[in-house]
Phi, psi and omega in degrees: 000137178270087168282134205226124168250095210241136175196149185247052168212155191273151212277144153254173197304285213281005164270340193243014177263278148015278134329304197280309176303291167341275172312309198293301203291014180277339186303347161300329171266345180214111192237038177265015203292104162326302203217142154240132145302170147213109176262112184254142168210132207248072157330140209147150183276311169254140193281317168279018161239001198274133166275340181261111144289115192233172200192120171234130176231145172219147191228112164299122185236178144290119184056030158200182135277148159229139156281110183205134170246142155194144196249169178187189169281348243170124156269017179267301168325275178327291181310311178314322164292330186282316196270347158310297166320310169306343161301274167336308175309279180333307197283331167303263260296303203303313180264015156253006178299319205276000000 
């Protein structure tokens, strides 16, 4: 799987380790996943105070996208909430593929 990370600050290692670690293990439940986004964005009026972290992931499947967004306080929080959702998407996707 090709992970793609977009942010408009730069990532530091142990957030894209993370990441990396995160999205590969959804590949336990599916492992036809092609391709991942990943968008980190920091909400908010001033960008270096935003309390909303938000974290969107799409996942290239066959003949679809999945989709899942969540904000939080953390972008640890969010990716964790985000890639649960994505779980769940998968596991629909899989059985109605099937």
């Amino acid at each position: 799987m090709n992970i793609q990370v977009q942010a408009p600050f730069q990532v530091n290692e142990p957030l894209q380790t993370l990441i990396e670690e995160r999205l590969n293990k959804l590949q336990k439940f599916f492992d036809r996943i092609t391709t991942a986004e990943v968008y980190l964005r920091l909400d908010g009026h001033q960008p270096l105070l935003a309390r909303d972290k938000t974290v969107e992931i799409q996942l290239h499947v066959p003949r679809q996208v999945l989709y899942a967004k969540e904000n939080s306080d953390s972008f640890e929080k969010s990716l964790a909430i985000a890639t649960d959702k994505m779980k769940r998407q998968i596991l629909k996707y899989k059985k109605r593929a099937s």
